[in-house]
C-alpha positions as CSV (number, residue, x, y, z in Angstrom):
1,X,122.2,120.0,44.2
2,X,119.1,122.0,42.8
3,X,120.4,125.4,44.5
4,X,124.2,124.9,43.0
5,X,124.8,128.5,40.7
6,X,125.5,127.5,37.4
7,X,128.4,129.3,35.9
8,X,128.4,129.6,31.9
9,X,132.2,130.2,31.1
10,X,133.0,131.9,27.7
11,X,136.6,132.5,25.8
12,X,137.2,133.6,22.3
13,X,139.1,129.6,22.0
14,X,140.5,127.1,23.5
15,X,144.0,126.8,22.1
16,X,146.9,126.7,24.9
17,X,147.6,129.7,26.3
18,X,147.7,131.4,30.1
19,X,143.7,132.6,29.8
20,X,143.1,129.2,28.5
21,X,144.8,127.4,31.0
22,X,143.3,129.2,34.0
23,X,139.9,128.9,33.1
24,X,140.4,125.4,32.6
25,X,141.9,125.3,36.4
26,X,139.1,127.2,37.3
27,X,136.3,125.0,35.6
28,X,137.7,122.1,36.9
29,X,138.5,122.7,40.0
30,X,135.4,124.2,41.5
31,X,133.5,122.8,44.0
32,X,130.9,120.5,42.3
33,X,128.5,120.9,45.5
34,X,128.4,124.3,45.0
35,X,128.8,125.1,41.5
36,X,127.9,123.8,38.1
37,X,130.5,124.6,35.3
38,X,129.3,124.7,31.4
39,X,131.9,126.6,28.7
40,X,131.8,128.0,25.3
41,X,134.4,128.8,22.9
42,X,133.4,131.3,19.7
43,X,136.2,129.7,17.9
44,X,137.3,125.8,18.0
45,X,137.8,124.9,20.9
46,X,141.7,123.3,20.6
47,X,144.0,121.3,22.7
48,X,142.5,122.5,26.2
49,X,139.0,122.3,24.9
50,X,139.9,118.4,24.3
51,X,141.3,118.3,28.0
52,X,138.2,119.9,29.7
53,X,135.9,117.4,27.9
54,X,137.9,114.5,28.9
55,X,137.8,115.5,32.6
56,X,134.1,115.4,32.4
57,X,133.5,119.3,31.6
58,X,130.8,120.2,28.9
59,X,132.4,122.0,25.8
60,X,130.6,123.6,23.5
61,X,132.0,125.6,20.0
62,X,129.9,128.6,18.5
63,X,131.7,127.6,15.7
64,X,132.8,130.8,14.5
65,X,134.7,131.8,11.3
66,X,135.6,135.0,12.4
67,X,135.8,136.8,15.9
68,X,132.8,138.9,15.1
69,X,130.8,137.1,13.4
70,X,126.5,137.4,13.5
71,X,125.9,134.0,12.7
72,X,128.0,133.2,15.4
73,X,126.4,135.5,17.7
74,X,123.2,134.4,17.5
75,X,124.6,130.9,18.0
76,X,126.1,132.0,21.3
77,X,122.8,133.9,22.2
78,X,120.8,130.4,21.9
79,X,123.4,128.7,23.9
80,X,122.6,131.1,26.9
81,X,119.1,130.9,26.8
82,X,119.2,126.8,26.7
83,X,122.2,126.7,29.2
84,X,120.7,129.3,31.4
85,X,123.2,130.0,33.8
86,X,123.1,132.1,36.7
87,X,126.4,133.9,35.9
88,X,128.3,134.4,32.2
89,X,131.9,134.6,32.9
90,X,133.4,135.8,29.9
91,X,137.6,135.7,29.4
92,X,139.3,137.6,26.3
93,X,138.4,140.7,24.5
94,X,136.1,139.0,21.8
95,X,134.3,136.4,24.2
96,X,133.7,140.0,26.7
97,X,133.0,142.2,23.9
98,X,129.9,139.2,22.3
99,X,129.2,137.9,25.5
100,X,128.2,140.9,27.4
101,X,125.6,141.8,24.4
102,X,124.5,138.8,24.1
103,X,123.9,138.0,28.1
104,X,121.1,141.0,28.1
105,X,119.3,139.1,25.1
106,X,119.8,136.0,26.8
107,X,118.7,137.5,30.4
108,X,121.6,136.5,32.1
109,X,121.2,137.5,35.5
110,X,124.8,138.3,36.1
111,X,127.9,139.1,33.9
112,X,131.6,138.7,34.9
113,X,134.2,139.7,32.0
114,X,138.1,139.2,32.5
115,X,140.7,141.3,31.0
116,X,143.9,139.2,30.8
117,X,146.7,141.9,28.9
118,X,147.1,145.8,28.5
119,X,145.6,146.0,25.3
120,X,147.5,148.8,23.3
121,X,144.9,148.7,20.3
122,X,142.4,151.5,20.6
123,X,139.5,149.6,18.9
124,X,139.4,147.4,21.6
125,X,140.0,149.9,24.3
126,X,136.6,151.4,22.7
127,X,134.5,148.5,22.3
128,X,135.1,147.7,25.8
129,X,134.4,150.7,27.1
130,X,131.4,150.9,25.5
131,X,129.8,147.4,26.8
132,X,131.5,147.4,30.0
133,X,128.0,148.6,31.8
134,X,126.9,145.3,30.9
135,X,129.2,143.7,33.6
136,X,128.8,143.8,37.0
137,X,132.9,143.0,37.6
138,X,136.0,142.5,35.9
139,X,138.3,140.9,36.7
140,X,141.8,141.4,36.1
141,X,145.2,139.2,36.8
142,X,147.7,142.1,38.4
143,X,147.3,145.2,39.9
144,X,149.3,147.1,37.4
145,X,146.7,145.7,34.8
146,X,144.2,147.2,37.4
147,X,145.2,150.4,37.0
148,X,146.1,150.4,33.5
149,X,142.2,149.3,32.9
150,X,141.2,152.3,35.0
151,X,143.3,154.7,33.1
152,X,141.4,153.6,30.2
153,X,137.4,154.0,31.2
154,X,137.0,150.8,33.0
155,X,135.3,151.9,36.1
156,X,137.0,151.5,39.1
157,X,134.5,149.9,41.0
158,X,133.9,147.0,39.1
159,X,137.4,145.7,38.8
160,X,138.5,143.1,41.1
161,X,142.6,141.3,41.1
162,X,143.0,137.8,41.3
163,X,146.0,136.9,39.9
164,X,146.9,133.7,37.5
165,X,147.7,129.9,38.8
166,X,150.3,127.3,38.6
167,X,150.1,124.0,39.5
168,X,153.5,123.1,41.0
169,X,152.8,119.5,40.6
170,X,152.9,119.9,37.2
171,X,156.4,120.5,37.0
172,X,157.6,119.0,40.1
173,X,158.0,115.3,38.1
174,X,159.9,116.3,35.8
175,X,163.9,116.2,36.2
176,X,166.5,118.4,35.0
177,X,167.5,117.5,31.3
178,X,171.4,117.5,31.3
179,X,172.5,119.4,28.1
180,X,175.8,120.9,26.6
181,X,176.4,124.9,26.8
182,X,173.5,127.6,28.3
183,X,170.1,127.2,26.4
184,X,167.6,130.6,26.4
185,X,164.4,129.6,26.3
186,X,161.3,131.7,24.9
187,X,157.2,130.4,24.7
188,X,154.8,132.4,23.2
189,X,153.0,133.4,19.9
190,X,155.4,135.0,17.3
191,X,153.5,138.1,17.5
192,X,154.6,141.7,17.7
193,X,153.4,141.9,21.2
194,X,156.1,139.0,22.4
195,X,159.5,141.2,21.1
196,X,161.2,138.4,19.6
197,X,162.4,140.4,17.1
198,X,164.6,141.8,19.9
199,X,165.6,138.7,21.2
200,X,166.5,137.6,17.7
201,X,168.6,140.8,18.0
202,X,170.3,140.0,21.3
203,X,170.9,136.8,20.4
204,X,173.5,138.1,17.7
205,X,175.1,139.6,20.8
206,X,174.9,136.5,22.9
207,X,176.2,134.1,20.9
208,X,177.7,131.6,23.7
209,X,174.3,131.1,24.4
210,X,171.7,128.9,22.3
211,X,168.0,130.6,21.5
212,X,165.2,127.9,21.5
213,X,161.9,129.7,20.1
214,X,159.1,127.5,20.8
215,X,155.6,128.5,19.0
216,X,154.1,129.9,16.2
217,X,152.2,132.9,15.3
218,X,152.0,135.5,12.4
219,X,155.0,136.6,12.4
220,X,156.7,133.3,12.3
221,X,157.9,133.8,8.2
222,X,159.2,137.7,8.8
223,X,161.3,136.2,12.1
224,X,162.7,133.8,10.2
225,X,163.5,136.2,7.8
226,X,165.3,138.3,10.6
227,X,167.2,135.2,11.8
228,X,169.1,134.5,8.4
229,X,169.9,138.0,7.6
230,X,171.3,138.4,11.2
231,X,173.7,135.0,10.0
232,X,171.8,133.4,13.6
233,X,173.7,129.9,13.6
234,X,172.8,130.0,17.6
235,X,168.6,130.0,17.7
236,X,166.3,127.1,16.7
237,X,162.5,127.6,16.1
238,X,161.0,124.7,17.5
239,X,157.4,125.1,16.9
240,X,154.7,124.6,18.3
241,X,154.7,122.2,21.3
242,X,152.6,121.2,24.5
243,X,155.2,120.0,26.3
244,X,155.9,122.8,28.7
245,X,157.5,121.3,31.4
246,X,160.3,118.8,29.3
247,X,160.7,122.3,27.3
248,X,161.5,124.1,30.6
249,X,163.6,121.3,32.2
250,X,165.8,121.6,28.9
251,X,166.5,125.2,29.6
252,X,168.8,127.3,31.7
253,X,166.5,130.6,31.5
254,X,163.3,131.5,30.1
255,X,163.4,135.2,28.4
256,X,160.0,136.9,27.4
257,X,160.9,140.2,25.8
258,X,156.9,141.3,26.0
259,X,156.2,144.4,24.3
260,X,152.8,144.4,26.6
261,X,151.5,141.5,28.6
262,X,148.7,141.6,32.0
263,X,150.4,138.1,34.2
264,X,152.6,136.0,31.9
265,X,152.1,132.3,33.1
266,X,155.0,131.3,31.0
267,X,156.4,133.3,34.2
268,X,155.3,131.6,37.1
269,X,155.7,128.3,34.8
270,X,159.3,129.1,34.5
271,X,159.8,129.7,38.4
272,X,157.6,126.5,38.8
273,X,160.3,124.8,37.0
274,X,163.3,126.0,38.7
275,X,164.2,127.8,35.7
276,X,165.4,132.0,35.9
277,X,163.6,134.7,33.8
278,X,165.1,137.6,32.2
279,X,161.3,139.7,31.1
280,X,160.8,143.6,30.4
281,X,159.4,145.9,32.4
282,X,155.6,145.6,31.8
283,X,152.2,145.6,32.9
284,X,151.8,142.4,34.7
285,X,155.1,141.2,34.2
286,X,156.6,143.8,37.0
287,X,153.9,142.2,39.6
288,X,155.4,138.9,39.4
289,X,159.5,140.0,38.7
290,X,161.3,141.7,41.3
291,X,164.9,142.7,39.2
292,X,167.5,141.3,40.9
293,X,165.7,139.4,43.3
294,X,163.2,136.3,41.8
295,X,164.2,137.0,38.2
296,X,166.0,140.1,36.0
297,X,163.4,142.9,34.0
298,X,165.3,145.1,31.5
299,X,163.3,148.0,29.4
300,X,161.3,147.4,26.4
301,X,163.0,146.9,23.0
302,X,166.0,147.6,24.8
303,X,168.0,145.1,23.0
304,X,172.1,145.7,24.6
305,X,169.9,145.2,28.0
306,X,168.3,142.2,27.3
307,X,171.5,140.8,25.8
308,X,173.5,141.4,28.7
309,X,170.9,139.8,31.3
310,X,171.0,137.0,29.1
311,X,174.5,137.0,29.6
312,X,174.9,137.2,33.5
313,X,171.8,134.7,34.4
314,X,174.5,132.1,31.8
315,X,177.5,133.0,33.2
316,X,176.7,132.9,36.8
317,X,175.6,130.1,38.2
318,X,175.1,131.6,41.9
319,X,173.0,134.8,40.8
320,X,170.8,132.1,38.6
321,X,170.4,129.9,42.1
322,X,169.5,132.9,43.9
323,X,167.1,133.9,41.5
324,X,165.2,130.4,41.3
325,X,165.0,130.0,45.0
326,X,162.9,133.5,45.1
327,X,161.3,132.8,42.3
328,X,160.1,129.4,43.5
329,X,158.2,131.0,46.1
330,X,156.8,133.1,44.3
331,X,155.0,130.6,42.2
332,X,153.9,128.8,45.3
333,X,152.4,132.2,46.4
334,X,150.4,131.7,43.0
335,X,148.4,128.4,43.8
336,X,145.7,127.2,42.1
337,X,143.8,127.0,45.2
338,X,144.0,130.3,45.9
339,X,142.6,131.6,42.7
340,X,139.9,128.7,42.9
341,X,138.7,130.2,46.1
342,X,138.7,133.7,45.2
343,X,136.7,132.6,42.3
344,X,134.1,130.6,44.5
345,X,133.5,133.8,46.8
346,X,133.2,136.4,43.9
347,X,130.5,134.2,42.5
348,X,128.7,133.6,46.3
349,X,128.8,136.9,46.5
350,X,127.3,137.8,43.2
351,X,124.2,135.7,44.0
352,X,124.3,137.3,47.6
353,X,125.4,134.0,49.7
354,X,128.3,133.7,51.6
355,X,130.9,132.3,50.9
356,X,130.5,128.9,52.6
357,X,127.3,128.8,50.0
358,X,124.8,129.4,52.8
């Protein structure tokens, strides 16, 4: 196995989260006879850090106190040079932004970066712009994130789609959890970015429903805040939890009111479970929800909108079937196999074999 290409993965952590989740697909799944996984995190590594080292893949933490740190950097510089990998496949704006400087010191042969969301903030628009020379190809998860990358300076020719994963398995084991009245289920980081201030909103309009808001985040205090002076005796903040599929079994839709996303796998999750979305209109989130068809999209902010999909996905059992039968398909159009593979041949590719590893 002298000739397999060592891949050096790199993230800003390893918390759980959709990036998170896929590279941890990715690094475990791919072909040992052909590949050699090693990854990084610049932060802790967290919950899926603990899982990849417990499934025999070598984790390693920079140890960073910040994002952006020097110390830090030089850390991840010495890591290259003693892992030596034939490719560094970075994955989030901080891991990209470090790694790709740090892969010329390190003489990385080859450089992979992956943009996973339509990053509204202009000082990351500019620092990746900036080092995106240093990458041969990035990768994004949708083809609306595609484009919205190209409309901001990442050239066109280095940008390759392969969308997100979900393991069907992972929910298929899990039975329905019988439960009293219609229960609206959001995941996600209480962040600006996720809108739940405009659930929060809707669900003072949708008050036969129940609001479960699983996770935590920055804006968890100011939410809460929100939730008492709207009188909210119909939404419950859960926490933070792992348990995605008992979460999604308990629930009669899944709403993510995303003010910008790139491929929500909270989405194909949801569909994975059998459970109907109600999502905005966004980058990423309109490749994988067709409005009316596999799930409902409503505009951003638009909180009468999202209050009344809410509404008809709860109070109409047939449109909700219809919905989870389309949208159960497209999940299994979303297999991790597929992504694996595409993966495997980007990387053959790169070191100029064929696919087969010839």
């Amino acid at each position: 196995m002298a000739d397999r290409i060592r891949i050096a993965f790199l993230i800003t952590d390893l918390d759980t989260g959709g990036a998170e989740r896929n590279l941890a697909t990715l690094a475990e799944g791919l072909d040992r006879s052909r590949f050699e996984p090693v990854v990084a995190s610049l932060m802790p590594p967290g919950r899926i850090g603990e899982e990849l080292v417990a499934r025999g893949v070598g984790v390693t933490s920079l140890r960073m106190t910040s994002r952006l740190s020097l110390m830090g950097y030089v850390r991840l510089v010495r890591w290259l040079k003693e892992a030596k990998p034939d490719i560094l496949h970075t994955w989030l704006f901080h891991a990209n932004v470090l790694g790709r400087l740090a892969a010329k010191r390190a003489r990385v042969p080859h450089v992979i970066s992956s943009i996973r969301v339509a990053e509204p903030r202009k000082w990351h628009l500019f620092l990746d712009r900036m080092t995106v020379k240093r990458a041969e190809r990035v990768l994004v998860n949708s083809l609306s994130l595609r484009q919205y990358a190209a409309n901001h300076g990442i050239p066109e020719d280095k940008l390759r789609v392969i969308p997100n994963a979900v393991d069907l398995g992972r929910f298929a084991a899990v039975s329905r959890a019988p439960h009293e009245g219609a229960v609206a289920l959001f995941i996600g980081r209480l962040h600006a970015q996720k809108g739940v201030d405009v659930l929060l909103r809707a669900a003072a309009k949708t008050t036969t429903v129940k609001f479960r808001i699983v996770g935590d985040g920055p804006d968890r205090e100011s939410l809460g805040r929100l939730a008492a002076e709207l009188k909210l005796d119909n939404v419950e903040f859960v926490g933070r939890s792992e348990d995605i599929p008992n979460l999604l079994a308990a629930a009669d839709l899944l709403v993510l009111p995303s003010r910008w996303e790139g491929m929500p796998n909270v989405v194909l999750e949801a569909m994975a479970a059998r459970v109907p979305v109600v999502a905005t209109n966004v980058v990423g989130t309109r490749d994988l929800v067709m409005n009316e068809v596999n799930g409902m999209l409503v505009a951003v902010d638009d909180v009468d909108a999202l209050a009344s999909a809410i509404a008809r996905i709860a109070g109409d059992r047939t449109l909700a079937a219809r919905l989870v039968e389309a949208g159960t398909a497209t999940a299994r159009a979303h297999s991790p196999q597929a992504m694996i593979g595409a993966h495997e041949a980007l990387y053959a590719e790169l070191m100029g074999r064929n696919s087969a590893g010839v």
